[in-house]
C-alpha positions, 0 to 999 in steps of 0.5 A, a space after each residue: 506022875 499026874 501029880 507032876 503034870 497036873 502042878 505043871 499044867 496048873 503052873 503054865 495056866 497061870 504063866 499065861 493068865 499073869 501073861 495075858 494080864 501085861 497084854 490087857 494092861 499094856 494095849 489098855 494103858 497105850 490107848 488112854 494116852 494122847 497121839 502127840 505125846 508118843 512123838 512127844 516121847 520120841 517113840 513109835 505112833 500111838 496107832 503103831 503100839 496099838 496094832 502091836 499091843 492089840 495082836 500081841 493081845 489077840 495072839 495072848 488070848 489064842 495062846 493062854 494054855 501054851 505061853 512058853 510057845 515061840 509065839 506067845 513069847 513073841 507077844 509078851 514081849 511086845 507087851 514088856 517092851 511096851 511096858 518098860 520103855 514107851 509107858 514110862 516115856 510118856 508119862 514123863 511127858 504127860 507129867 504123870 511120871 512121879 518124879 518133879 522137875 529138879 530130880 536126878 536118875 536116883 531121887 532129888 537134888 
């Protein structure tokens, strides 16, 4: 049995480093945008994304060794919400989105 607890425990330290990693990234990257492209973007304030990004990363931190607790899910998914839906809005409009202006959902024209 410690070889179970001791892949497990392995298994939940790195859950929680890849976890704390979307967090470092996420609060990194909305910091680097400009304040008028989140409303540019139809989102939330850049000063919004940054109080929840940073305590999502604060919480993430506190709870590297425990990730699948309630709380640590909890600031994961402000990450991944982050992530999947703001980021690529506002690269969109900040032009950075990879995609050129005559391009459809699943490629170009």
């Amino acid at each position: 049995m410690d070889v179970f607890s001791t892949v497990q425990g392995t298994l939940l330290l790195v859950l929680g480093v890849v976890a704390l990693a979307c967090e470092v990234f996420a609060l990194v990257d909305a910091l680097r945008h400009r304040p008028d492209a989140y409303t540019a973007a139809g989102k939330r304030t850049k000063t919004f994304w940054t109080i929840v990004l940073a305590v999502a990363l604060a919480v993430g931190i506190i709870t590297v060794f425990n990730v699948l607790g309630f709380v640590g899910i909890i600031a994961f998914v402000a990450a991944a919400v982050y992530l999947a839906d703001v980021r690529p809005a506002l690269r969109q409009v900040s032009g950075r989105g990879g995609r050129s202006s005559s391009s459809g959902p699943y490629g170009p024209w």
